[in-house]
MARTOR-241731 format. One line per 4 residues: number of its first residue (from 1); for each residue x, y, z of N, C-alpha, C. Coordinates in Angstrom, 3 decimals, always signed. Layout:
NUM	X/Y/Z/X/Y/Z/X/Y/Z; ...
//
This chain:
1	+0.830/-1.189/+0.000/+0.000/+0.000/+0.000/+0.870/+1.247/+0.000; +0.631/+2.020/-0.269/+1.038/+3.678/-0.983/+1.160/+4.001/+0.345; +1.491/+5.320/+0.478/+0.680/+6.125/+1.927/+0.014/+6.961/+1.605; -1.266/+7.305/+2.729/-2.082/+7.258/+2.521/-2.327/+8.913/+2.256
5	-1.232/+9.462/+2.472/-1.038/+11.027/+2.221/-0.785/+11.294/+0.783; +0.161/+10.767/+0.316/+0.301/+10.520/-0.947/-0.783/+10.767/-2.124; -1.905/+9.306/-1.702/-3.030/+9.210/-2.220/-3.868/+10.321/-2.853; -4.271/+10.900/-1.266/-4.397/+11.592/-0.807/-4.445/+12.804/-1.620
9	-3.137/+13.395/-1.494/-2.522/+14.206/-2.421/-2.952/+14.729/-3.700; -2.893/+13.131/-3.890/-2.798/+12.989/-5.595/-4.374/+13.205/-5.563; -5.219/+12.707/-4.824/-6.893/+12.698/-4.934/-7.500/+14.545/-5.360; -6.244/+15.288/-4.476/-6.622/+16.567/-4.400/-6.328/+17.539/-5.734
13	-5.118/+16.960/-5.986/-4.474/+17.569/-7.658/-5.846/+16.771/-8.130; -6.103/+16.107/-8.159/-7.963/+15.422/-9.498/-8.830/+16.418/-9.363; -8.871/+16.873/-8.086/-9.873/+17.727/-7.845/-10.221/+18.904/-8.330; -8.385/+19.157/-8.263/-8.161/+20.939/-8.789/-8.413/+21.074/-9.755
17	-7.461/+20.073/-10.723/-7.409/+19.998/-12.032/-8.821/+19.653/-13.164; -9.863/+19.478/-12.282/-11.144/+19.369/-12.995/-12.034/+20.496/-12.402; -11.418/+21.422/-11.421/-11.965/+22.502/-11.153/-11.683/+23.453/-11.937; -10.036/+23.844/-12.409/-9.408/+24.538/-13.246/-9.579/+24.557/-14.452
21	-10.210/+23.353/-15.128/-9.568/+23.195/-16.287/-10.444/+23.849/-17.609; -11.397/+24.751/-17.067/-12.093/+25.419/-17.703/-11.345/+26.916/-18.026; -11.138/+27.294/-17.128/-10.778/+28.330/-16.706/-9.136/+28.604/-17.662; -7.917/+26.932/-17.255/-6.671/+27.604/-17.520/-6.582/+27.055/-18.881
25	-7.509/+26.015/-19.577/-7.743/+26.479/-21.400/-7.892/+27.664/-21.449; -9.080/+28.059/-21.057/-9.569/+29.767/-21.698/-8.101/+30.885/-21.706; -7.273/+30.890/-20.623/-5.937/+31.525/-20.547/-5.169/+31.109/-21.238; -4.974/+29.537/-21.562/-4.094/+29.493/-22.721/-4.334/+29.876/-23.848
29	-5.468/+29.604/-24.001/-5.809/+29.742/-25.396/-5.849/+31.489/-25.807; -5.993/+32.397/-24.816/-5.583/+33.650/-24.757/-4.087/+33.792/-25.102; -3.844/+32.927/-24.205/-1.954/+33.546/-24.173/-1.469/+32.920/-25.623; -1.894/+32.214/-26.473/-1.364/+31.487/-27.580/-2.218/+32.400/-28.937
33	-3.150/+33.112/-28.931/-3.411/+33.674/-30.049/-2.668/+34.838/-30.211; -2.055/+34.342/-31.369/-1.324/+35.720/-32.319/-2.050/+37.192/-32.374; -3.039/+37.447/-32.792/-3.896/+38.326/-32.938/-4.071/+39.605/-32.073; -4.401/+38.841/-30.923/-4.185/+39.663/-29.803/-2.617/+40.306/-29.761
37	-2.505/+41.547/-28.856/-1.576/+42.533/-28.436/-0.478/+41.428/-27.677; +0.361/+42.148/-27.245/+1.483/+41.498/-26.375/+0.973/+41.253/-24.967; +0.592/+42.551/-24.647/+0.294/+43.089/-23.299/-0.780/+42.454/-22.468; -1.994/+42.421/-23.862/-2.518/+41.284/-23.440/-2.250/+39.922/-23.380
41	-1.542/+38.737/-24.217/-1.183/+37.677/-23.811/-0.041/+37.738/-22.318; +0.503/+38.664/-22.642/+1.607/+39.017/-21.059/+0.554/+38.424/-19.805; -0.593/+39.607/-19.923/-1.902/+39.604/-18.746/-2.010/+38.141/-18.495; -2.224/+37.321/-19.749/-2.825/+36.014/-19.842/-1.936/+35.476/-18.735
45	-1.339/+34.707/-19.373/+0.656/+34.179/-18.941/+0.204/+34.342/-17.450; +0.662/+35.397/-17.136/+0.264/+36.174/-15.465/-0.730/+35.455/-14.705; -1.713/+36.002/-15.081/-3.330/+35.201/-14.695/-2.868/+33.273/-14.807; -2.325/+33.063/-15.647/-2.390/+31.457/-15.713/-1.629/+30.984/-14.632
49	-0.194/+32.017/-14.685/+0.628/+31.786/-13.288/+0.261/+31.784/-12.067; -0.476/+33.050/-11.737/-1.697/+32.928/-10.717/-2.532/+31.657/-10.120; -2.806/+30.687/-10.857/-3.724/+29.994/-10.670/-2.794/+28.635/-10.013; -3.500/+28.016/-8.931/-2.709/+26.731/-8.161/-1.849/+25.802/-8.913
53	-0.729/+26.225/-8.655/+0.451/+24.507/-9.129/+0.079/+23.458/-9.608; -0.935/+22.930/-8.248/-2.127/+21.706/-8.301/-2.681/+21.396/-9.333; -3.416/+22.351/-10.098/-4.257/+22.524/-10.510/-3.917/+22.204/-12.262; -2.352/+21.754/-12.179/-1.851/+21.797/-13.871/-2.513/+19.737/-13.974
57	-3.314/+19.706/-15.048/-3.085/+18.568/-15.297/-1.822/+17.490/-15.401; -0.621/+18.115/-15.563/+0.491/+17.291/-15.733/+0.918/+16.693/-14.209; +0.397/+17.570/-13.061/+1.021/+16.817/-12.085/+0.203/+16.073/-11.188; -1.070/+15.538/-12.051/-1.445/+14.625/-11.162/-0.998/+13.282/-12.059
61	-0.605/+12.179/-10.748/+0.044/+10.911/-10.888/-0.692/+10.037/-11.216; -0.578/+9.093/-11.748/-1.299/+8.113/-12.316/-0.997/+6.678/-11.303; -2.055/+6.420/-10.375/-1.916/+5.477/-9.485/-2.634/+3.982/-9.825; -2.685/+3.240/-8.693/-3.629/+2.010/-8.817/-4.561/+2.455/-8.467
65	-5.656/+1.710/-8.867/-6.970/+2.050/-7.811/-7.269/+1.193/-6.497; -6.469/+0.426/-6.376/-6.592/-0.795/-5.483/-5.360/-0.705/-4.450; -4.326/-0.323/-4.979/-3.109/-0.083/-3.987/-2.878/+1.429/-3.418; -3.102/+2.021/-4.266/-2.651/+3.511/-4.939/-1.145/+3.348/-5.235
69	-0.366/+2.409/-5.596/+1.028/+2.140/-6.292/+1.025/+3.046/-7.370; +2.233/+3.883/-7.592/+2.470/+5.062/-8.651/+3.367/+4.504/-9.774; +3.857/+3.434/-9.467/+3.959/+2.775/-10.922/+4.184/+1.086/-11.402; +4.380/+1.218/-12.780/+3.487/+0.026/-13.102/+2.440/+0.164/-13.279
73	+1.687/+0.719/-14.005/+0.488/+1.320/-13.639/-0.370/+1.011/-15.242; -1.180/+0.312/-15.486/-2.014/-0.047/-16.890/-3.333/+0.979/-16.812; -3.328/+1.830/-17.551/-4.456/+2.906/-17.438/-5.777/+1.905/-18.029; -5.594/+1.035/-18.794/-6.899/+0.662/-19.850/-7.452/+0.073/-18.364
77	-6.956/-0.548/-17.161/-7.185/-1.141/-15.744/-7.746/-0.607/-14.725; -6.789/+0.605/-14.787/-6.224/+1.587/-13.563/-5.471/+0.608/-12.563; -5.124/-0.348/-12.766/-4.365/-0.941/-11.779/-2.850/-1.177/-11.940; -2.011/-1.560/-10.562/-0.680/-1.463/-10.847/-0.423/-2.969/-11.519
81	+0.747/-3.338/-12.289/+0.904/-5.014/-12.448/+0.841/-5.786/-11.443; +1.360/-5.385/-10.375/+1.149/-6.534/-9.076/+0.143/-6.837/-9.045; -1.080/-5.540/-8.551/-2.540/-6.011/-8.529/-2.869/-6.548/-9.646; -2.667/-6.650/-10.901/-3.053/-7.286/-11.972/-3.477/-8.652/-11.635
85	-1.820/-8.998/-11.614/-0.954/-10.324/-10.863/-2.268/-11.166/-10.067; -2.070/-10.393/-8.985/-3.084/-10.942/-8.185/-4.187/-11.240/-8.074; -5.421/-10.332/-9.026/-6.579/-10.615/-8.967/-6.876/-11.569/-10.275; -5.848/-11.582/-11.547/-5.709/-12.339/-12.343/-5.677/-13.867/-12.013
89	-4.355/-14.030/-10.907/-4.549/-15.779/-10.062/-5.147/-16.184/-9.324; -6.660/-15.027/-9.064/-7.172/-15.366/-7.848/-8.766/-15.657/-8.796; -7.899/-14.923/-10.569/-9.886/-15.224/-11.166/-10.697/-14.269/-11.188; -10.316/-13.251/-10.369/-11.360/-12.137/-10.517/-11.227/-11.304/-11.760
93	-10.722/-11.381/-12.455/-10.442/-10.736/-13.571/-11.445/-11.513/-14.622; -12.394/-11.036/-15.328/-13.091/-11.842/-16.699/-12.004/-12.632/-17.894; -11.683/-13.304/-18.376/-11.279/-13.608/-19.519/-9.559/-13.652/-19.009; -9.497/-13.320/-18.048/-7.741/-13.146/-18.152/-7.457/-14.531/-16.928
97	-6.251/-15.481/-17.898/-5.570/-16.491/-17.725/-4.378/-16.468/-17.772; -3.435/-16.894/-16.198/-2.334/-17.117/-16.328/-1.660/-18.089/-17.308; -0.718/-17.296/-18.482/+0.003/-18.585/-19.320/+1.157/-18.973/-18.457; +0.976/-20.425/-18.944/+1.635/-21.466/-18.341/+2.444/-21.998/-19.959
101	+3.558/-22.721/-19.921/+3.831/-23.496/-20.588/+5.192/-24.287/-20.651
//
């Protein structure tokens, strides 16, 4: 198991980052059009800087859902390979068989 701060953590960057993410498109997409003045994309930039660390999609981690393990990590799952591992030899998994040979 992870700790549980960690988790945690990471639960809170999900939070931000789907709170924000309306908001720090609309600023990028300010700060990236040509059209507009300098001064204004400057403003943009600023304002985007402004807004929580947290809150950047890039820094939330991609965990298990079962361990919260930060890597090894199969998104099509959400689980880490260990847990794979495990619920795979235990059967709980549909269709998935340990090869043997």
């Amino acid at each position: 198991m992870a700790k549980k701060s960690s988790v945690e953590r990471n639960k809170k960057r999900i939070r931000l980052a789907d709170k924000y993410a309306a908001k720090r498109a609309e600023l990028l997409a300010t700060a990236k059009d040509e059209s507009l003045t300098n001064e204004e994309r400057f403003k943009a930039r600023l304002k985007l800087s402004e807004l929580p660390r947290n809150s950047a999609k890039s820094r939330v981690r991609n965990r298990c859902g079962v361990t919260g393990r930060p890597r090894g990590y199969y998104r099509k799952l959400n689980m880490s390979r260990i847990s794979l591992r495990d619920l795979a030899s235990k059967g709980q998994i549909p269709g998935m068989v340990k090869s043997s040979w």
